[in-house]
LUMTOR-377885 format. One record per residue (C-alpha): residue in one letter; residue number from 1; x, y, z. Coordinates in pm, 1 decimal. Layout:
N
{"A",NUM,{X,Y,Z}} ...
//
This chain:
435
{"X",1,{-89.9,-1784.1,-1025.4}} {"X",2,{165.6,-1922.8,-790.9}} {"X",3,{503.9,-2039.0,-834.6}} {"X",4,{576.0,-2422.3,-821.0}} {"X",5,{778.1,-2477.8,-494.3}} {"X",6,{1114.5,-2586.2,-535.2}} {"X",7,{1376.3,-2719.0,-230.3}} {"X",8,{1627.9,-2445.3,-307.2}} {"X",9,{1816.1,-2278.4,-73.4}} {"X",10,{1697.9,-1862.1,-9.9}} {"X",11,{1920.0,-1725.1,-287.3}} {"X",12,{1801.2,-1910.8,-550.8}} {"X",13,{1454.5,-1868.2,-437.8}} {"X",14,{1505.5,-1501.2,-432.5}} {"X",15,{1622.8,-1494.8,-767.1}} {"X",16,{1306.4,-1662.6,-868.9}} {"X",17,{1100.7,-1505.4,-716.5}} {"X",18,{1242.5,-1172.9,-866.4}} {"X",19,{1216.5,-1298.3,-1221.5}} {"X",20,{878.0,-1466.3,-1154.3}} {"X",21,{747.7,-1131.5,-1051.9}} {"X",22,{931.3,-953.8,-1345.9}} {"X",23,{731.3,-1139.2,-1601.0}} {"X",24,{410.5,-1150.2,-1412.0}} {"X",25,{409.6,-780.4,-1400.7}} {"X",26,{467.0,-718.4,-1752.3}} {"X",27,{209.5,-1028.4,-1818.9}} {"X",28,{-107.1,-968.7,-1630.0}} {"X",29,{-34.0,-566.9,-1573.0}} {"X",30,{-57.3,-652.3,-1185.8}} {"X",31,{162.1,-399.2,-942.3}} {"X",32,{510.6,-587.5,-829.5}} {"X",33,{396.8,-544.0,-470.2}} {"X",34,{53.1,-759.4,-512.6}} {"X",35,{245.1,-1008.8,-736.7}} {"X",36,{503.4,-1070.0,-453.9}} {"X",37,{286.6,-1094.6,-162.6}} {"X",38,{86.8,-1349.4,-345.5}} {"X",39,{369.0,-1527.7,-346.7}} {"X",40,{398.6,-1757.1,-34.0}} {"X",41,{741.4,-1828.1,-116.6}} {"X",42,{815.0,-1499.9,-35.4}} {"X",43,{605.0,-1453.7,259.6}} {"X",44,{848.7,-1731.3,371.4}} {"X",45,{1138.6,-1554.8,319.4}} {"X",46,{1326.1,-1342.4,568.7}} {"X",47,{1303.9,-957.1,568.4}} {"X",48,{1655.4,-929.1,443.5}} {"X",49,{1614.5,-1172.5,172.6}} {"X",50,{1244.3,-1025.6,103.6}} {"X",51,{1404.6,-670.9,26.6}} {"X",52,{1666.6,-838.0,-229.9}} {"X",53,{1407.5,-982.2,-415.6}} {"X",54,{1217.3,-666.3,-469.1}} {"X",55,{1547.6,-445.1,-484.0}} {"X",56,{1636.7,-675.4,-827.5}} {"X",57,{1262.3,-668.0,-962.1}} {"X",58,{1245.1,-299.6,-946.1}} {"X",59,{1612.5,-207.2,-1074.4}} {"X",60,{1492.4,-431.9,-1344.0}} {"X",61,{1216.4,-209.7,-1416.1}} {"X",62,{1408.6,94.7,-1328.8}} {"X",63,{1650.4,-19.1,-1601.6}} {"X",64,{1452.2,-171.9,-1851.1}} {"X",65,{1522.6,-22.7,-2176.9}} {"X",66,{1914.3,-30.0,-2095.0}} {"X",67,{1895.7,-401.7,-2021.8}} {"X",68,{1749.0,-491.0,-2299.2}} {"X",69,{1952.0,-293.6,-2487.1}} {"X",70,{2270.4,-480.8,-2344.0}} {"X",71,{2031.4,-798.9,-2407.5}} {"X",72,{2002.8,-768.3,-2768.6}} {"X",73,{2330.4,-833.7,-2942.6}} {"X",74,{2349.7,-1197.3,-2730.4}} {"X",75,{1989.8,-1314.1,-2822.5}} {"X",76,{1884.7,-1403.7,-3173.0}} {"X",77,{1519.5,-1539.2,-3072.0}} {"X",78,{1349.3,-1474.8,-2730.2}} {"X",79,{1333.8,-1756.0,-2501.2}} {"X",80,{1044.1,-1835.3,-2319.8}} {"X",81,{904.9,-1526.1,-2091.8}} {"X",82,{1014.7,-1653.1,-1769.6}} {"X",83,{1348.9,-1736.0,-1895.5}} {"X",84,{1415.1,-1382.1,-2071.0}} {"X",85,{1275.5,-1219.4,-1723.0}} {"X",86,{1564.5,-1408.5,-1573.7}} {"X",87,{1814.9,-1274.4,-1777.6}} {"X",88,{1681.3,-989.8,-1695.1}} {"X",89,{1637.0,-969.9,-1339.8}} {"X",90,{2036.9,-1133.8,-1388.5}} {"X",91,{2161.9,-846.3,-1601.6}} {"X",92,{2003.6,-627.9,-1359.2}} {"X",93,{2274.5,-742.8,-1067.7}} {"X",94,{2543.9,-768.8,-1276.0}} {"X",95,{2513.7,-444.6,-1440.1}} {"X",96,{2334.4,-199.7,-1159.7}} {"X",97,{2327.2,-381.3,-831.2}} {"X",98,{2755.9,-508.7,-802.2}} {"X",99,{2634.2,-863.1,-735.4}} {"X",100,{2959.6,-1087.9,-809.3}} {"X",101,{2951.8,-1238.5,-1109.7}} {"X",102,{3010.0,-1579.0,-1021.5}} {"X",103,{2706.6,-1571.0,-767.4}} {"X",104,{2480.3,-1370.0,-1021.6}} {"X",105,{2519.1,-1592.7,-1346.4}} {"X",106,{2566.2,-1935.2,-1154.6}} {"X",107,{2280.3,-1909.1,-949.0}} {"X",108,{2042.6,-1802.1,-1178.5}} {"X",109,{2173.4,-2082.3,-1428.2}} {"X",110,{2108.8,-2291.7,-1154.8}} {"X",111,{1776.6,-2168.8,-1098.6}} {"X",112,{1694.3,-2260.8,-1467.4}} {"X",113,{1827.1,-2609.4,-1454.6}} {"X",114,{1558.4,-2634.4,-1143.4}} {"X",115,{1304.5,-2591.1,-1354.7}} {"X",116,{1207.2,-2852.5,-1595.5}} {"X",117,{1055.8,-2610.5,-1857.8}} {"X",118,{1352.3,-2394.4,-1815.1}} {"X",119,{1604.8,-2676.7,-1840.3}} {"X",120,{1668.7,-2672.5,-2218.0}} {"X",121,{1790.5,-2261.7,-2169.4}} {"X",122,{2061.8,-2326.5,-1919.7}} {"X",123,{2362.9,-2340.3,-2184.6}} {"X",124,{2181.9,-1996.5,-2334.3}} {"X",125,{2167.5,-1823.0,-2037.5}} {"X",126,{2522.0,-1892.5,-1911.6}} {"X",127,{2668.6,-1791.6,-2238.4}} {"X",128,{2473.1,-1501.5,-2257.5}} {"X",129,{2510.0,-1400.6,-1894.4}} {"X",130,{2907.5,-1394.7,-1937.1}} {"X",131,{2906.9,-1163.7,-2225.6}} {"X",132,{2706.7,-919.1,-2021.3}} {"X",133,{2979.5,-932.9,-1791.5}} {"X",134,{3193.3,-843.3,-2036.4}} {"X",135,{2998.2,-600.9,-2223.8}} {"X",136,{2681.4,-546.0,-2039.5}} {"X",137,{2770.9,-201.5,-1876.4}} {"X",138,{2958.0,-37.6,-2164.2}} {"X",139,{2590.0,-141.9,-2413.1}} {"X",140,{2386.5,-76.0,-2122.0}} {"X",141,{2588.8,283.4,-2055.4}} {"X",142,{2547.9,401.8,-2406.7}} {"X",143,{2165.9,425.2,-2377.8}} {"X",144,{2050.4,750.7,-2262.6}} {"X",145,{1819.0,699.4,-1949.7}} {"X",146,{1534.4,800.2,-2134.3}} {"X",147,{1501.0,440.1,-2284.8}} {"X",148,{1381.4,306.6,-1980.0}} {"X",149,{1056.2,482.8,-1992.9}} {"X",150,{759.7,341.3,-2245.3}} {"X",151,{770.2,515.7,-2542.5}} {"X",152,{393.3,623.4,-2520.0}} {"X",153,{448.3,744.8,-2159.5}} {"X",154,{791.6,915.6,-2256.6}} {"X",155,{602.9,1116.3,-2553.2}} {"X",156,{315.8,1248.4,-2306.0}} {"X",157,{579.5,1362.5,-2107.9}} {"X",158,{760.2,1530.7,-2361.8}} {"X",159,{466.8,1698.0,-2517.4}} {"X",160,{286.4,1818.1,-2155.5}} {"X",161,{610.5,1948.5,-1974.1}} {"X",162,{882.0,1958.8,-2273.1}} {"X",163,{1178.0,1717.5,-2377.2}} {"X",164,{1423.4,1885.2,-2128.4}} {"X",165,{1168.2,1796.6,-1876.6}} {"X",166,{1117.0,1441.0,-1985.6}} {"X",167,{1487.7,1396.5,-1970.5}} {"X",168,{1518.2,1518.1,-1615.6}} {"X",169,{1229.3,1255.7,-1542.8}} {"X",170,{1385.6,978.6,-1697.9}} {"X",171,{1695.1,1052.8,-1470.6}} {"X",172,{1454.3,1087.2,-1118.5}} {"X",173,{1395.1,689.6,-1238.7}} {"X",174,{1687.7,555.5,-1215.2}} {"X",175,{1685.5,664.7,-832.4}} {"X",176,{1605.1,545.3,-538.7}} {"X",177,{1380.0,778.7,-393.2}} {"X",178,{1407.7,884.4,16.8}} {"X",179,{1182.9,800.6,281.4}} {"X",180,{940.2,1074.9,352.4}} {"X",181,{712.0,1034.8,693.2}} {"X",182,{385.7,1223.4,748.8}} {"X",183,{374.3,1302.4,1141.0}} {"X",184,{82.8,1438.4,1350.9}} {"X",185,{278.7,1734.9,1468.7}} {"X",186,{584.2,1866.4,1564.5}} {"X",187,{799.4,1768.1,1226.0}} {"X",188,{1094.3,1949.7,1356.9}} {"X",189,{1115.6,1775.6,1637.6}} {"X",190,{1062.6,1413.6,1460.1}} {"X",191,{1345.3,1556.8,1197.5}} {"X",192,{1588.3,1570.9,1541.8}} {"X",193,{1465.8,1229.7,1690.6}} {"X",194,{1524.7,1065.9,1358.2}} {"X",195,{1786.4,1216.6,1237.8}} {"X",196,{1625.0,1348.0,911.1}} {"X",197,{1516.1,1700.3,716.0}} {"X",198,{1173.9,1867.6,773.4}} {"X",199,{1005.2,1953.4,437.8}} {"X",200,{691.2,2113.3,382.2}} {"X",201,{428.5,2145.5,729.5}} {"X",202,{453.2,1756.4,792.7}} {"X",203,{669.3,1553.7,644.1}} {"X",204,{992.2,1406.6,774.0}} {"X",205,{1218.3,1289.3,523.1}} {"X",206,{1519.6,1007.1,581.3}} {"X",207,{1814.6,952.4,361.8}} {"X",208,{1729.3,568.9,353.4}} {"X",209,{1386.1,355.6,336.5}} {"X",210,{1506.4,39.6,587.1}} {"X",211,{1256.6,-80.8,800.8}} {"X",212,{1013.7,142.9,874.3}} {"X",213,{861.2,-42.3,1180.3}} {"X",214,{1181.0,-17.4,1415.5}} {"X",215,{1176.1,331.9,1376.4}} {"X",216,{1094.2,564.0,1690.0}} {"X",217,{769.6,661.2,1663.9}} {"X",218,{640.8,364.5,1485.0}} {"X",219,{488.2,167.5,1765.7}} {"X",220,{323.2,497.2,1946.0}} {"X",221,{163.4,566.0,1610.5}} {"X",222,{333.9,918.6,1580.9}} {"X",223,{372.7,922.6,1199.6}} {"X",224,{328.1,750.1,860.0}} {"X",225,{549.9,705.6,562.2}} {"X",226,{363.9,898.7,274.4}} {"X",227,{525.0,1092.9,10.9}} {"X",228,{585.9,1462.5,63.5}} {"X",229,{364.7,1504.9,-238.2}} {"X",230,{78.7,1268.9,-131.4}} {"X",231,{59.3,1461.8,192.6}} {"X",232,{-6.2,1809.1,-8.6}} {"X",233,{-418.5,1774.6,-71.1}} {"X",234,{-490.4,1778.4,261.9}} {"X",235,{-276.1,2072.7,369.9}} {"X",236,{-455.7,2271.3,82.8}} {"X",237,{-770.2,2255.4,282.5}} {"X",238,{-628.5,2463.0,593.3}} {"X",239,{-815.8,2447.3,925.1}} {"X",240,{-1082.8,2145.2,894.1}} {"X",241,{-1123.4,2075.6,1302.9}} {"X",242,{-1487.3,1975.2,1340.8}} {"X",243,{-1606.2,1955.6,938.9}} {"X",244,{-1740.3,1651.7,798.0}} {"X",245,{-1493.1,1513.2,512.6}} {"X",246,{-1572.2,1242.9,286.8}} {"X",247,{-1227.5,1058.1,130.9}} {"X",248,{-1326.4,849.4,-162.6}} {"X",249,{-1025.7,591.3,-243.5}} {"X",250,{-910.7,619.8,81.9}} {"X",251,{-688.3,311.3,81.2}} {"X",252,{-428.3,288.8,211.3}} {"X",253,{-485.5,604.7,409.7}} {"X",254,{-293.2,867.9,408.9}} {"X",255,{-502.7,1130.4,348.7}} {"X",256,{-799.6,979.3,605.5}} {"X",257,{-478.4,961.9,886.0}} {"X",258,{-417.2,1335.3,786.1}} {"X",259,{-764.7,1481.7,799.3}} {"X",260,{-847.4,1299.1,1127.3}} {"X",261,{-535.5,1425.4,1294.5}} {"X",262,{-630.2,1744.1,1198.5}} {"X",263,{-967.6,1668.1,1432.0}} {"X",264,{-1223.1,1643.1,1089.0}} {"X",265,{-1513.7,1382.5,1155.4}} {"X",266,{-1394.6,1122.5,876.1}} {"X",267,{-1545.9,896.9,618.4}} {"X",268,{-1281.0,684.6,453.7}} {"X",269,{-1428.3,517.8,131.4}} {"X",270,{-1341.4,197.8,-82.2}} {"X",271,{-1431.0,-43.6,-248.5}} {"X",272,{-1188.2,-263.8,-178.5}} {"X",273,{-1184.7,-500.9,139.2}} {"X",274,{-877.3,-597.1,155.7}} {"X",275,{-707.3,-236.7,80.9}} {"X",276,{-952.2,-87.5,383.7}} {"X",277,{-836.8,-337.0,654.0}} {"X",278,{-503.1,-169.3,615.1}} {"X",279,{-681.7,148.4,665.8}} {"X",280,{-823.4,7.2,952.0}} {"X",281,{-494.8,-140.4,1051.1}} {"X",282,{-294.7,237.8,1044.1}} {"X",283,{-606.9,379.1,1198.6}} {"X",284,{-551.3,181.3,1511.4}} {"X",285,{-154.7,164.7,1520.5}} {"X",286,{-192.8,636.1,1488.7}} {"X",287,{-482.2,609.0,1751.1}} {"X",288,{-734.9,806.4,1495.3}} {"X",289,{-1038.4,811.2,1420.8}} {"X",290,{-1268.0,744.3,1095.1}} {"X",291,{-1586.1,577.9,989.3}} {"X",292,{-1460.2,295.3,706.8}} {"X",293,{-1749.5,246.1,468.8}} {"X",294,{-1717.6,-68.1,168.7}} {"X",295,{-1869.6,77.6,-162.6}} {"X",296,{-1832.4,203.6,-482.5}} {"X",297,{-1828.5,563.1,-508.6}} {"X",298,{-2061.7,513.7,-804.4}} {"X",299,{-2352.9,347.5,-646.2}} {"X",300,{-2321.5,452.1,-284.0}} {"X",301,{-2588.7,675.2,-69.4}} {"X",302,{-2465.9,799.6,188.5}} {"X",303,{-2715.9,867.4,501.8}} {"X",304,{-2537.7,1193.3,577.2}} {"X",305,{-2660.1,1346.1,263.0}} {"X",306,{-2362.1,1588.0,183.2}} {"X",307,{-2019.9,1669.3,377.5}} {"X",308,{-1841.4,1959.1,390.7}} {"X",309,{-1564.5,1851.1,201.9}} {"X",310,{-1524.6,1554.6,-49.3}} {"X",311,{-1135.5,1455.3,-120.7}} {"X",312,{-1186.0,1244.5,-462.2}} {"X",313,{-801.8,1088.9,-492.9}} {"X",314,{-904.0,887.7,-809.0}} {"X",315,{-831.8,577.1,-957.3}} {"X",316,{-534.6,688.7,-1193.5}} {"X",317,{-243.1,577.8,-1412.3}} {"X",318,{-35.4,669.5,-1080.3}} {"X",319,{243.0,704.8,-1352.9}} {"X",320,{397.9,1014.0,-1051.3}} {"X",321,{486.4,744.7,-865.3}} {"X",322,{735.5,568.9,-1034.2}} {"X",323,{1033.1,673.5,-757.9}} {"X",324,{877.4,435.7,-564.7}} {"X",325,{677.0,191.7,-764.1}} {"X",326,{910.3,199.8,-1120.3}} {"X",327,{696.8,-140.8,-1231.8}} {"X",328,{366.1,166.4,-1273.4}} {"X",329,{515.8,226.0,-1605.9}} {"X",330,{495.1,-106.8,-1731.4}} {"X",331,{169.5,-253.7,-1608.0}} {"X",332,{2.0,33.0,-1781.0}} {"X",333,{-115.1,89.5,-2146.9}} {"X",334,{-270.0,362.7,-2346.2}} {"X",335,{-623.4,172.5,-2306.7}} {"X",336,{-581.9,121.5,-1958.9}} {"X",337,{-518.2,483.4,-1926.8}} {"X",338,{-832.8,563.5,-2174.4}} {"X",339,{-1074.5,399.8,-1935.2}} {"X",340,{-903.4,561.9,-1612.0}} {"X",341,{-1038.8,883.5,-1742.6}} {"X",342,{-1338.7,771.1,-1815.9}} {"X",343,{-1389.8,688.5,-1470.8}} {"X",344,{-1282.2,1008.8,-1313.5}} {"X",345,{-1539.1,1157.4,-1488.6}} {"X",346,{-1782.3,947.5,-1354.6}} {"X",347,{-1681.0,962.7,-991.6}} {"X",348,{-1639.7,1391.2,-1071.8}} {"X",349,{-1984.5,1420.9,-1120.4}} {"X",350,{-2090.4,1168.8,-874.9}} {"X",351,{-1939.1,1301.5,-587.9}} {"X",352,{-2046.8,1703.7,-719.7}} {"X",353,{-2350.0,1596.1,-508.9}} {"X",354,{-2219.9,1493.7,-205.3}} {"X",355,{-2035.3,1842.7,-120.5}} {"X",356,{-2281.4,2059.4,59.3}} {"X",357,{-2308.0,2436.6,-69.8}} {"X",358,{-2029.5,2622.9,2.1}} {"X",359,{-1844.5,2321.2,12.3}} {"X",360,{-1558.7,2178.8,-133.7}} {"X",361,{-1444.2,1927.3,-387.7}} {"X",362,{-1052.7,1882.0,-380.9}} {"X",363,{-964.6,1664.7,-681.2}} {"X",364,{-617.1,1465.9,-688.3}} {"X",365,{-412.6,1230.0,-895.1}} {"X",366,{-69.6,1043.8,-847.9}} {"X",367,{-56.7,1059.2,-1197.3}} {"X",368,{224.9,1257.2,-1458.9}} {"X",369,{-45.6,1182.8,-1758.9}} {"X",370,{-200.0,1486.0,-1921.7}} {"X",371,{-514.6,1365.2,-1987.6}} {"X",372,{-591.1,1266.1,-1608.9}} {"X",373,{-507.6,1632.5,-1493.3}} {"X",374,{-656.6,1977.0,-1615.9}} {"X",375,{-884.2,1829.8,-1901.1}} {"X",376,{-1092.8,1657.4,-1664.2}} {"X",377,{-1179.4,1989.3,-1433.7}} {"X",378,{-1217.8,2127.3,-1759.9}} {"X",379,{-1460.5,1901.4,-1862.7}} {"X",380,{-1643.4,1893.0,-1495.5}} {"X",381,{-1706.4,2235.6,-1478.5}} {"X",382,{-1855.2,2289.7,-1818.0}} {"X",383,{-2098.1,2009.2,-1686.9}} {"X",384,{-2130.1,2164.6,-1308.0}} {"X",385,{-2152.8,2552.5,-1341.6}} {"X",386,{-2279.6,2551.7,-980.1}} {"X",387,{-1923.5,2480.5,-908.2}} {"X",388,{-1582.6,2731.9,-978.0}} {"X",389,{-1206.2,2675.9,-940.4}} {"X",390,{-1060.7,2805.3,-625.2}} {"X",391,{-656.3,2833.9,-730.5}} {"X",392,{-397.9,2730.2,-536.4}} {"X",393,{-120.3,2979.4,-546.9}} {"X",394,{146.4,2829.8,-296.9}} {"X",395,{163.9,2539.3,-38.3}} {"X",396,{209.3,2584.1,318.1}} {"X",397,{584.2,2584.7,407.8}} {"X",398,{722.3,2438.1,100.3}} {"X",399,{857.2,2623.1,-175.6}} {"X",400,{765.9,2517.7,-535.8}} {"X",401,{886.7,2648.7,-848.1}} {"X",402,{567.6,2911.1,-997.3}} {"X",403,{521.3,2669.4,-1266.2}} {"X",404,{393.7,2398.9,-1001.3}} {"X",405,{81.7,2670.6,-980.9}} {"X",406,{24.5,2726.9,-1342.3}} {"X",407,{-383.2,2725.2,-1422.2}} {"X",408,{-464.4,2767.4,-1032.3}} {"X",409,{-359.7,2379.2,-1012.7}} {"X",410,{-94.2,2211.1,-863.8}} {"X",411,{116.0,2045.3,-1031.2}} {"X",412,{426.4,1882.9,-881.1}} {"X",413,{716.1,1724.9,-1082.4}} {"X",414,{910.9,1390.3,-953.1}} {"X",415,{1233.6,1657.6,-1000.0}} {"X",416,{1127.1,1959.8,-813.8}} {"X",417,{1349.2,2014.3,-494.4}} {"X",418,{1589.2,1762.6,-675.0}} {"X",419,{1854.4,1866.8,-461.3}} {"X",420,{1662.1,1720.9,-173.1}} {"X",421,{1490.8,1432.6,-292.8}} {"X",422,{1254.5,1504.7,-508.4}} {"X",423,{884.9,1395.9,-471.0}} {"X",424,{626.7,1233.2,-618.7}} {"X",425,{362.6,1390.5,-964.4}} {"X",426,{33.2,1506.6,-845.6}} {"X",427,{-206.4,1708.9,-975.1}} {"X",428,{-487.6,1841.0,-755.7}} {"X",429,{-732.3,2106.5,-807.1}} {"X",430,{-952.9,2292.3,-560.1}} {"X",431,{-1345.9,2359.3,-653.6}} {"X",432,{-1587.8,2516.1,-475.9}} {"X",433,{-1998.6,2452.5,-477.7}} {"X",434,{-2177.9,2784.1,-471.7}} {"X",435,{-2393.0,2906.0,-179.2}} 
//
């Protein structure tokens, strides 16, 4: 689905494309970074121009349930999707992002006059757009932050980690998260070049995101951006120079950068083509190592019969990731969600025969949902006995509060280490296949 090109100048095509992407999100339940870069509009656009049009999509879902809360007293009847997502995306400037007022409601009634379908909801959208103005921040500001986060997402929350908890994560939304960097070594030294904080055993974190590619360190391959959390798994597993470690959903990889830096002999997994030729792509730009392989987990052989380790990162809600990617919570459902588990059960007892005995099986979601977390290693090892938890009581050089190690899992919280940025909710638990 692409959106009719128009001859309008970058800021109204920026608004556009923001609202196009709002309501295609919420739509088809596709992530705001594959709507936009199917988008050649916005493959057009310049990098500055690029980041405004994402910056408005995602404070729109940052802010959701506020905006439509200072939506609701103007609107009698919803107009047309794309219409409301441009209120939206409008309310979100006015309201979050200081745009001027002039620049935010004329353009994007502008943008609607454009548009032939859209025409007829020019008048609405002006008159609307000026009362938000005038009232959008004080209707927006009386909604506790809490709103912005589904209701059947906010309730898991609530009943796995508490309300108090679920508060605190509705407040780590409304942020924008840091920039965190993975780096082969030396993250101290990195931390001094660019002029940010060590955390953990590898990750350098910066106060801003910006553009990642002009960067030291960028072109010589010396790091990745990854989220402190993401980078956890593989630090779990200690010394792996010389084993043979197979990463199933490798893409975009991370975890495949991190294990082959570490000197393991890699297989990096996927089943998707596109999402391994960026693998391929970081590969060569870190000068690493890995064999790529395009399969499902569920049907493939492999010729080396079993590895010494198997990292499953599985297909998840990804829900812990909403710092980053705040759209996660709205191109999900409670079905969607239902046959995510399914599936890590599937690839759980698939890949049980790859790891060699003695071996382990590291498990991993990005995901905040109970149900993709302890329940499924539950479930596993009632169905494997010839494998046994290994628990993970503390992470190298990063301190976590005790309930992050609750079970023998890990558990990290978008909140914990607030006061430096927070990271992003993963579970992962450790198994080992007896000799």
């Amino acid at each position: 689905m692409t959106i009719p090109k128009k001859t309008d100048n970058s800021s109204l095509t920026s608004r556009r494309l923001a609202a196009f992407a709002v309501k295609t999100v919420v739509e088809t339940r596709q992530p705001l970074e594959q709507v936009l870069a199917g988008q050649p509009d916005y493959r057009a656009l310049e990098p500055r121009d690029r980041a405004f049009v994402r910056l408005i999509a995602a404070t729109t879902f940052r802010r959701m349930g506020q905006i439509e809360a200072a939506l609701k007293p103007f609107i009698r009847q919803k107009p047309p999707k794309l219409v409301y997502a441009a209120l939206q995306t409008a309310a979100a400037q006015i309201i979050y992002l200081g745009t001027p007022a002039h620049a935010a409601v004329g353009e994007t009634v502008a943008m609607l006059k454009s548009r032939g379908s859209s025409r007829g909801f020019a008048g609405l959208a002006n008159a609307v757009l000026r009362r938000i103005v005038e009232q959008g921040a004080n209707l927006a500001g009386g909604q506790p932050p809490k709103i912005n986060v589904p209701g059947w997402i906010r309730g898991d929350w609530e009943r796995s980690y508490g309300r108090q908890a679920g508060r605190k994560l509705a407040a780590e939304l409304v942020k924008e998260p840091k920039l965190d960097l993975t780096v082969k070594s030396d993250a101290a030294g990195w931390a001094d070049k660019l002029d940010g904080q060590p955390m953990g055993a590898q990750t350098v974190r910066l106060d801003k995101i910006g553009d990642v590619t002009a960067l030291e360190g960028f072109e010589a391959g010396e790091w990745w951006a990854q989220d402190l959390a993401a980078s956890l798994p593989v630090q779990l597993l200690g010394d792996v120079k010389g084993q043979n470690i197979l990463d199933i959903c490798a893409a975009p990889g991370g975890k495949t950068m991190q294990l082959a830096a570490k000197g393991a002999n890699v297989t990096a997994l996927d089943k998707s083509e596109g999402r391994l030729k960026r693998v391929a792509e970081n590969l060569a730009r870190t000068n690493l190592n890995a064999e790529i392989i395009c399969a499902d987990a569920l049907e493939w052989s492999p010729e080396q019969a079993q590895f010494d380790t198997v990292l499953l990162d599985a297909p998840c809600s990804a829900t812990g990731t909403f710092r980053r990617h705040p759209d996660v919570l709205y191109n999900r459902t409670p079905k969607d969600l239902a046959n995510l588990v399914r599936l890590q059960d599937k690839l759980l007892v698939k890949t049980a025969d790859l790891v060699k005995p003695g071996g382990t099986l590291l498990y991993c979601t990005c995901s905040l949902q109970s149900d993709e977390a302890a329940p499924r290693i539950e479930a596993f090892l009632q169905k494997m006995p010839e494998f046994r938890l290994i628990p993970i009581l503390s992470v190298p050089g990063l301190e976590l509060p005790e309930a992050a190690f609750s079970g023998g899992f890990l558990r990290t919280i978008p909140y914990f280490n607030g006061d430096e940025g927070g990271m992003d909710g993963f579970f992962v638990a450790r198994l080992m296949r007896n000799k």
